[in-house]
KETI-134034 format. One record per residue (C-alpha): x, y, z. Coordinates in nm, 3 decimals. Layout:
N
X->X | Y->Y | Z->Z
...
***
This chain:
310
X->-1.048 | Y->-0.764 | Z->-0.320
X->-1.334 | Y->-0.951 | Z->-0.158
X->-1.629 | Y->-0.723 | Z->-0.078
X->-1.642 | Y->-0.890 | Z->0.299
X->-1.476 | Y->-0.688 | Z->0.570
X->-1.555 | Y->-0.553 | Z->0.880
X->-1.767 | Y->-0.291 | Z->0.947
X->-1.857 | Y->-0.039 | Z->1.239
X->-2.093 | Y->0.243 | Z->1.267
X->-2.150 | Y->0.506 | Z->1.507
X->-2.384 | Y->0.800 | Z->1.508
X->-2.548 | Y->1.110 | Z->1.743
X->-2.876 | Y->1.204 | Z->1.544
X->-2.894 | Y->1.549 | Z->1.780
X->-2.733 | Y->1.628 | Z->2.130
X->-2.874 | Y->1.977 | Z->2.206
X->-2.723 | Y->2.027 | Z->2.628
X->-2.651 | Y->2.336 | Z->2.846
X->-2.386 | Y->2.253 | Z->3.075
X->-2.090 | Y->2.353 | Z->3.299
X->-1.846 | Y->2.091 | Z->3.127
X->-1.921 | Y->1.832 | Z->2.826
X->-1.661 | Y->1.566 | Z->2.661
X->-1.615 | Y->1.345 | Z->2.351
X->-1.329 | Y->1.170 | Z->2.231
X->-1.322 | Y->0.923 | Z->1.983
X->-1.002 | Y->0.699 | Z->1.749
X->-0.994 | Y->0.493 | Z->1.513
X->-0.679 | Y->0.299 | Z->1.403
X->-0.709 | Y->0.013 | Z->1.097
X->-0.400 | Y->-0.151 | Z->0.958
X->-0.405 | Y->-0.335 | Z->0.615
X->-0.209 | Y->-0.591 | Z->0.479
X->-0.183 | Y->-0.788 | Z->0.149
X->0.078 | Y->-1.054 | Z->0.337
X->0.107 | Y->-1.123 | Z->0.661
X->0.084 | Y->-0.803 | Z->0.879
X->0.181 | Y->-0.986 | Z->1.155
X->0.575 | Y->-1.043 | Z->1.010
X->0.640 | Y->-0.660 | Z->0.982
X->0.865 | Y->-0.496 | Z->0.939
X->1.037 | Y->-0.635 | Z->0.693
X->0.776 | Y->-0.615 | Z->0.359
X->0.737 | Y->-0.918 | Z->0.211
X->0.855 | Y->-0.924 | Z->-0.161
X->0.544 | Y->-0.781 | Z->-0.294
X->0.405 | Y->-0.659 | Z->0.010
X->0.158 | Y->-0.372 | Z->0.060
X->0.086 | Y->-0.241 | Z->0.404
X->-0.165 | Y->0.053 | Z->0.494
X->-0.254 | Y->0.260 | Z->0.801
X->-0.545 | Y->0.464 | Z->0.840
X->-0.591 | Y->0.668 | Z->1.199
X->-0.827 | Y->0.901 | Z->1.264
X->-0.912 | Y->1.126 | Z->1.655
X->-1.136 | Y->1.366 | Z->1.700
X->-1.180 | Y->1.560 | Z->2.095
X->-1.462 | Y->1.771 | Z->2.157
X->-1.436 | Y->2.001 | Z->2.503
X->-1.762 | Y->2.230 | Z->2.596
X->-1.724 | Y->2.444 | Z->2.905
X->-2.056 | Y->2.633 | Z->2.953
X->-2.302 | Y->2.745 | Z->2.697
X->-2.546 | Y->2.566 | Z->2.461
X->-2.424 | Y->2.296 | Z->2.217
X->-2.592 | Y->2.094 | Z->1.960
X->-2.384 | Y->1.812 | Z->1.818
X->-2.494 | Y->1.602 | Z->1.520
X->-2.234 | Y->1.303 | Z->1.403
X->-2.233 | Y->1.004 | Z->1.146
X->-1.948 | Y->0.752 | Z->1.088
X->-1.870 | Y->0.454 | Z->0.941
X->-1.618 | Y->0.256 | Z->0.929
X->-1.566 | Y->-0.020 | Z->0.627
X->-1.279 | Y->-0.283 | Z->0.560
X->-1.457 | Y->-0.405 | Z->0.271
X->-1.534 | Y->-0.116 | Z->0.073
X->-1.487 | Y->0.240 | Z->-0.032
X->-1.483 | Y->0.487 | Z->0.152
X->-1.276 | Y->0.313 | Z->0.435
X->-1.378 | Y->0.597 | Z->0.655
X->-1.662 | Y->0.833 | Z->0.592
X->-1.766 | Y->1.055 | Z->0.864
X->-1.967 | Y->1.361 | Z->0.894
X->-2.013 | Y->1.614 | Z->1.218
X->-2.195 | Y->1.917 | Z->1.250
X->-2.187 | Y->2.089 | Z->1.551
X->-2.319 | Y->2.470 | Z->1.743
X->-2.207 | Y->2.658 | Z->2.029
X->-2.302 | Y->2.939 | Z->2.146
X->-2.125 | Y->3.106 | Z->2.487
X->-2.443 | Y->3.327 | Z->2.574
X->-2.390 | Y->3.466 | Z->2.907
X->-2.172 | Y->3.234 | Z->3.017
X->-1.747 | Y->3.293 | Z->2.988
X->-1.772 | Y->2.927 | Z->2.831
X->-1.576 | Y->2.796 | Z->2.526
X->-1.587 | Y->2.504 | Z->2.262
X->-1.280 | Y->2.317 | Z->2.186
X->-1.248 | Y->2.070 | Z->1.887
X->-0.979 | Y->1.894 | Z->1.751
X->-0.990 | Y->1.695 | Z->1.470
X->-0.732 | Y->1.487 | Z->1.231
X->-0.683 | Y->1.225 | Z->1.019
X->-0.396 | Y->1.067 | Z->0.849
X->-0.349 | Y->0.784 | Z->0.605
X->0.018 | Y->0.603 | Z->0.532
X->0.092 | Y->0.315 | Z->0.264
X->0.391 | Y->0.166 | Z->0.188
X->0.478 | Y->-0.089 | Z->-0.086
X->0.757 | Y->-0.335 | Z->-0.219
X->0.825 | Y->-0.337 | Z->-0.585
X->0.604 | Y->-0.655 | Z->-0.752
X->0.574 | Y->-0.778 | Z->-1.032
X->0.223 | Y->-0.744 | Z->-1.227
X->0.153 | Y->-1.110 | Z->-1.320
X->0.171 | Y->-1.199 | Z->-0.998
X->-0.157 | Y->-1.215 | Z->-0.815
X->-0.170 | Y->-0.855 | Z->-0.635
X->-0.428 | Y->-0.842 | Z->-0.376
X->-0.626 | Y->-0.523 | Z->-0.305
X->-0.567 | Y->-0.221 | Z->-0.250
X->-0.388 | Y->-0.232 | Z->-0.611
X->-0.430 | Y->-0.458 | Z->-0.905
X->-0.255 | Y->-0.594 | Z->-1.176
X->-0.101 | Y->-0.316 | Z->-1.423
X->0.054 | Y->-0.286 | Z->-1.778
X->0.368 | Y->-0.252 | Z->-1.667
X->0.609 | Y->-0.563 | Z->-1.583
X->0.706 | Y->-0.424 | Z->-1.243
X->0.522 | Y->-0.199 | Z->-1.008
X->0.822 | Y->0.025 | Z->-0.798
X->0.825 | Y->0.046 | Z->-0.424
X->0.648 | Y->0.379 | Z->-0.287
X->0.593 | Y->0.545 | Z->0.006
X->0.277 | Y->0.764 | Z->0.094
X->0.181 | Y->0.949 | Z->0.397
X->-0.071 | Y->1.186 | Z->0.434
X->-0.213 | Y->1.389 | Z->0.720
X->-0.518 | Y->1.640 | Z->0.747
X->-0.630 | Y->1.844 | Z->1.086
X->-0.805 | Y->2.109 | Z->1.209
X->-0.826 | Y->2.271 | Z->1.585
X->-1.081 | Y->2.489 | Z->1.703
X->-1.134 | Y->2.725 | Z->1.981
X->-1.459 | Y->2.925 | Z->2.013
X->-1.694 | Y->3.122 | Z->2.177
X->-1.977 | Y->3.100 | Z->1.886
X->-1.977 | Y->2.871 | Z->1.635
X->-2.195 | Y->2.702 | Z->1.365
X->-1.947 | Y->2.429 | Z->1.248
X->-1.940 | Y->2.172 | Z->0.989
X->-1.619 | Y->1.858 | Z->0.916
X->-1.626 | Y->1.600 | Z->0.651
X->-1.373 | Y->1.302 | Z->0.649
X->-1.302 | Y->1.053 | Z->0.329
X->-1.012 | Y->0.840 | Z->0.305
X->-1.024 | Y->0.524 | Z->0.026
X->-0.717 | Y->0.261 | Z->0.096
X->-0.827 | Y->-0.070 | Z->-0.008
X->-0.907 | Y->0.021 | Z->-0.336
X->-0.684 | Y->0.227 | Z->-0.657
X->-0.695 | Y->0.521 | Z->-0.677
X->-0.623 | Y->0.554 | Z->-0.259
X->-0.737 | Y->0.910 | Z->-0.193
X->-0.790 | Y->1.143 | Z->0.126
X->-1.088 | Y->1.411 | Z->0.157
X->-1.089 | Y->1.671 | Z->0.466
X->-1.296 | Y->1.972 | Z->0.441
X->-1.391 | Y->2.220 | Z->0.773
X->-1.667 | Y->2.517 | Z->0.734
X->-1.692 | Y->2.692 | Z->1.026
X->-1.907 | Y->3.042 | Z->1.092
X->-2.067 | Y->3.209 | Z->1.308
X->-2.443 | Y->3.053 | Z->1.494
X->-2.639 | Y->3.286 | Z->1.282
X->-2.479 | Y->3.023 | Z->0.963
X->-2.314 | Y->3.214 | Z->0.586
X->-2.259 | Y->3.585 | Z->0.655
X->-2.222 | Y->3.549 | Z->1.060
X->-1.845 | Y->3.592 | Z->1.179
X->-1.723 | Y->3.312 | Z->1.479
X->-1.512 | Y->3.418 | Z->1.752
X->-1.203 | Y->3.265 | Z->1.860
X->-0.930 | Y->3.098 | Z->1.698
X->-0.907 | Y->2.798 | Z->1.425
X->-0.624 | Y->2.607 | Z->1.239
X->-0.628 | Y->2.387 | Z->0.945
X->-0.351 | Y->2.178 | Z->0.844
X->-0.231 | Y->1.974 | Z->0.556
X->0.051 | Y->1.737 | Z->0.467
X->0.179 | Y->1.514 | Z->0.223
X->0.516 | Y->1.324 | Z->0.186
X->0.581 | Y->1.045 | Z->-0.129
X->0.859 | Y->0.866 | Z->-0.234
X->0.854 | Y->0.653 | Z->-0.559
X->1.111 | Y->0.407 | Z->-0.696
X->1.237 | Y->0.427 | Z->-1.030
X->1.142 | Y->0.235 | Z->-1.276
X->1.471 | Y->-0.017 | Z->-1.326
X->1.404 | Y->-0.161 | Z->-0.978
X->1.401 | Y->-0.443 | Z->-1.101
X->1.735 | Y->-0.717 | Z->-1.136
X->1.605 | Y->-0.998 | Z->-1.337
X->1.694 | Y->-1.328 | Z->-1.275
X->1.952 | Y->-1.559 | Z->-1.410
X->1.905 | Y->-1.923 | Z->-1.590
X->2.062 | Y->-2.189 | Z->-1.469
X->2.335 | Y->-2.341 | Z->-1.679
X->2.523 | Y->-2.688 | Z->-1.724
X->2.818 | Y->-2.847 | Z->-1.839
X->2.883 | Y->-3.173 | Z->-1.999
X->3.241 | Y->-3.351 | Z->-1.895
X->3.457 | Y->-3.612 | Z->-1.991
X->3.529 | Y->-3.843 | Z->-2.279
X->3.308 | Y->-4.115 | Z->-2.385
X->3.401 | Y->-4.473 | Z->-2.375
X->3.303 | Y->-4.668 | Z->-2.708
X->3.402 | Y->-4.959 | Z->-2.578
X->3.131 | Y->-4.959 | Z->-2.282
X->2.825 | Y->-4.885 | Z->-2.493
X->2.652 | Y->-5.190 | Z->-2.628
X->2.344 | Y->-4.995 | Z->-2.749
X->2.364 | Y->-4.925 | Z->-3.127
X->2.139 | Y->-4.646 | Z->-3.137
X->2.364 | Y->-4.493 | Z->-2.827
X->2.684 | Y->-4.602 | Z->-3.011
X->2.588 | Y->-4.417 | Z->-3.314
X->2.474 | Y->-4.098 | Z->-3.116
X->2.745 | Y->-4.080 | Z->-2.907
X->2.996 | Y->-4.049 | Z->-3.173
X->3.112 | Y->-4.390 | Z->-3.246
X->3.076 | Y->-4.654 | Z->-3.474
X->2.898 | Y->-4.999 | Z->-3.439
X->3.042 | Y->-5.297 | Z->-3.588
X->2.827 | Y->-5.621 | Z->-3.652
X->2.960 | Y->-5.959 | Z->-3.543
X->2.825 | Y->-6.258 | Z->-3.481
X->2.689 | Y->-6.167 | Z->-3.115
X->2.504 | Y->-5.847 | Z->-3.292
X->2.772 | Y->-5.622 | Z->-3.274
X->2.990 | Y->-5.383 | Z->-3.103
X->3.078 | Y->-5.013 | Z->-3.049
X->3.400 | Y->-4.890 | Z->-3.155
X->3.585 | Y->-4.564 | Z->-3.183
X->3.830 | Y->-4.385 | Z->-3.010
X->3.666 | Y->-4.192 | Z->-2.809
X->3.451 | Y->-3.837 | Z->-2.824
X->3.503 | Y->-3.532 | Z->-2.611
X->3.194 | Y->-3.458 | Z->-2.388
X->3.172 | Y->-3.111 | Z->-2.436
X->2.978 | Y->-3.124 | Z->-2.753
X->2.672 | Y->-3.239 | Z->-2.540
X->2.488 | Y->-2.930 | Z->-2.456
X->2.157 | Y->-3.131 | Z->-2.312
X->2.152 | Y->-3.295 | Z->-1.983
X->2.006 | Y->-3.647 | Z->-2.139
X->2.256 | Y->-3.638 | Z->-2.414
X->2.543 | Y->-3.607 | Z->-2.207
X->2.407 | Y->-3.872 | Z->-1.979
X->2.338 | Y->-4.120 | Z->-2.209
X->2.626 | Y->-4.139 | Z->-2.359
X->2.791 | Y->-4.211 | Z->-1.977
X->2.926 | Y->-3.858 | Z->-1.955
X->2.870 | Y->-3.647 | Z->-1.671
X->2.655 | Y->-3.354 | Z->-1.671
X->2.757 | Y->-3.043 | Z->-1.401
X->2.455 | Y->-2.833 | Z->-1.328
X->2.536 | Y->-2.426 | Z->-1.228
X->2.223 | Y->-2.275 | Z->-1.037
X->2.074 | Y->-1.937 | Z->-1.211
X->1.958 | Y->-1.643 | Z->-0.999
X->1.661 | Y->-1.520 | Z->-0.914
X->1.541 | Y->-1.180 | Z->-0.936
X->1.522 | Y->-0.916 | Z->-0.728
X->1.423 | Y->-0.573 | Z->-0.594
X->1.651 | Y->-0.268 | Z->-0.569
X->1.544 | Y->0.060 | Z->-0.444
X->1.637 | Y->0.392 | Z->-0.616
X->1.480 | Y->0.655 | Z->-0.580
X->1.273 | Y->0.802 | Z->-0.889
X->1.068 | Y->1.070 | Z->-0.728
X->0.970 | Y->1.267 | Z->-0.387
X->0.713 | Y->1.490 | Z->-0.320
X->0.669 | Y->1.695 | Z->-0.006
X->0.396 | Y->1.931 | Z->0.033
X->0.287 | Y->2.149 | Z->0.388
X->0.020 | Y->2.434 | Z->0.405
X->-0.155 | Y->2.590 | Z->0.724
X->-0.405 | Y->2.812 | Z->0.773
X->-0.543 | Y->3.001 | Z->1.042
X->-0.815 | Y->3.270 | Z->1.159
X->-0.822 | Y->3.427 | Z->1.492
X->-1.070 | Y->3.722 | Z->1.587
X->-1.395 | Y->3.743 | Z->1.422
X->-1.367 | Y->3.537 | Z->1.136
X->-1.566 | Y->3.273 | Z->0.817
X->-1.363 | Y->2.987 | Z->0.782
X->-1.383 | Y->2.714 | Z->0.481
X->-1.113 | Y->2.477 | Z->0.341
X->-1.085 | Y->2.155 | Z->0.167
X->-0.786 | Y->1.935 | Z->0.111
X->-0.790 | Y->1.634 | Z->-0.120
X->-0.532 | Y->1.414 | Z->-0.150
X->-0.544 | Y->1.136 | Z->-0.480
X->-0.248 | Y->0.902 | Z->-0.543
X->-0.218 | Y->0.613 | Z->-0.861
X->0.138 | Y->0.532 | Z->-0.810
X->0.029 | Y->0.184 | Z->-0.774
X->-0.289 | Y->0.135 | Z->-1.024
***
């Protein structure tokens, strides 16, 4: 894959406000394509396409918030999302809250192809003849809802290059950092669905075959080299010579220029090419969720790695 791409950045070194009502939504959405994304659906024989989305909301009714955040965003390179957040509340004497959602998901799916063809990114040629379709989707999330909070998110997610992987991981405690307990309520989710086709996807193709007809005509060739090849025999007279013989069945010519030459016709049968099927080898499905409510320390990490297409 060519290192050029496009690229976009966006960062808030520090926002430290006290305020009745604060907002900040942001989404990203990046589709990929090693064929023409613009023709889908259907794939194109060996076809990958790949979604990456990614929201985040942040709501702040009342009390103090400081809000640090640092993404990037690169079609060119790995990671193909990277972004950071840290963020504080506190309610103080206030009946204020902090609300923060967060997710990010990352879905690829992929015709069967065959390695020594040129594969574009995000996968590469393999030692395998075929490469089986697959299907990946993955999704990671958290939701917040807090009173007091010292909180910290980091998003990953690699598509454009093998192995494609997805990173979430949420810390949250309470303002006074490790050891403090937050108050309110928090979720984390985490999902994954594959499906991977089996190895004999793959119908190879047919050669084309031919068939030589009729009988040939000794009388018609006045070649001696054909005479002699096509079965007959050459007589020399006084003009040179001529071809005589009673005749030879056409079948025996199994080459196109034989069975030509020798004035015979030559009936061509087109082969077949090959072709994808699609059973199913394998499926994974795979769901967690955790929550806190109360006084609580929160911390989770979810990775997600795939090399179903190396």
């Amino acid at each position: 894959m060519s290192d050029l791409g496009i690229t976009l950045g966006s960062s808030i070194s520090s926002v430290h406000y006290q305020s009745i009502w604060r907002g900040y939504e942001e989404k990203v959405i990046w589709e990929s394509s090693n064929e023409d994304l613009i023709h889908n659906p259907p794939l194109g024989g060996n076809e990958t396409v790949g979604m990456l989305n990614y929201m985040q909301d942040l709501k702040v009714t009342d009390g103090t918030t400081k809000f640090v955040k640092d993404m990037d965003v690169d079609t060119g390179a790995t990671p193909n999302l990277n972004v950071m957040k840290s963020m504080g509340y506190s309610q103080g004497a206030t009946i204020g809250s902090l609300s923060h959602d967060e997710g990010v998901s990352m879905g690829l799916v992929s015709n069967c192809t065959a390695t020594s063809g040129v594969i574009l990114c995000p996968f590469a040629a393999a030692a395998v003849a075929i490469l089986p379709t697959s299907c990946e989707d993955v999704k990671a999330s958290s939701s917040m809802v807090v009173t007091e909070v010292l909180a910290t998110t980091i998003t990953k997610v690699e598509m454009s290059e093998a192995p494609v992987s997805l990173h979430y991981a949420v810390t949250a405690t309470g303002s006074g950092g490790a050891g403090t307990k937050d108050h309110g309520s928090i979720v984390a989710e985490f999902s994954v669905y594959t499906e991977e086709g089996s190895d004999d996807c793959w119908v190879p193709g047919s050669p084309g075959t031919g068939e030589c007809t009729g009988t040939v005509e000794c009388s018609h060739i006045t070649n001696q080299a054909d005479c002699e090849h096509c079965g007959c025999h050459w007589v020399p007279d006084k003009n040179g010579g001529h071809c005589v013989g009673s005749g030879t069945d056409c079948s025996q010519f199994t080459d196109p220029t034989d069975c030509e030459r020798c004035g015979c016709g030559w009936t061509r049968t087109p082969g077949t090419e090959g072709h994808c099927t699609y059973p199913l080898g394998s499926k994974l499905t795979h769901y967690e969720k955790s929550t806190a409510n109360g006084f609580w320390e929160f911390s989770k990490e979810m990775d997600y790695t795939s090399i179903i297409k190396p």
